[in-house]
N, C-alpha and C positions, 0 to 999 in steps of 0.2 A: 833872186832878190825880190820881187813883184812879189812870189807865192807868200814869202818869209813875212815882208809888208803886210799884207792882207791877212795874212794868219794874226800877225800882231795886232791889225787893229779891230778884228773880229771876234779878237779873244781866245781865238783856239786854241785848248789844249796840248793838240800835237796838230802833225802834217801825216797825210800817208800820198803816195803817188804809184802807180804803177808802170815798169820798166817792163819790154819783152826782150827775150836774150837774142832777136834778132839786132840789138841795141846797144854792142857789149859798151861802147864807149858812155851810152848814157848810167848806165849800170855804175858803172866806174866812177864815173861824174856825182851821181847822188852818194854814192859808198864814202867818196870823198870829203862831203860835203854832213857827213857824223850820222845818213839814213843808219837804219839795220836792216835785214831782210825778213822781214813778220813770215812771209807764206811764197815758195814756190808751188803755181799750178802749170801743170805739165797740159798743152792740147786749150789752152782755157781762151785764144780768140783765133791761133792760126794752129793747127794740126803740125805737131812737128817740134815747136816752139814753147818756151818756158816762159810762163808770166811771172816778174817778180811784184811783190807786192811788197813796199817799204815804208819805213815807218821811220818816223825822227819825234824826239820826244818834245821837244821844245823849239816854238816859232821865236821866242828871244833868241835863243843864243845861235839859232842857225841864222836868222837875220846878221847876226853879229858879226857871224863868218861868212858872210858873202858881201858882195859888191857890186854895184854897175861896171864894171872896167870888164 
């Protein structure tokens, strides 16, 4: 909700955050939350390990759909 906040009042176009698959539940969490996955890097901060790199097109409407609770 914070990020969504500050995306909106900064104006940003979109959001991107990065998830590692060491992380599945955060994965899940942003996938839920209307991300997409722009780019998996295999090795890209722990050896072993898949960086996802996501992307969500819109800080309105993802604001929209989240909450403090």
């Amino acid at each position: 909700h914070r990020i969504a906040q500050l995306a909106v009042h900064i104006k940003a176009a979109s959001v991107f955050v990065t998830v590692s698959s060491a992380k599945p539940e955060s994965l899940a969490f942003f996938l839920g939350r209307g991300f997409r996955i722009e780019k998996v890097s295999k090795d890209a901060y722990i050896e072993g390990l898949n960086e996802y790199y996501l992307f969500h097109p819109s800080p309105e409407k993802l604001l929209s759909s989240t909450s403090l609770e």
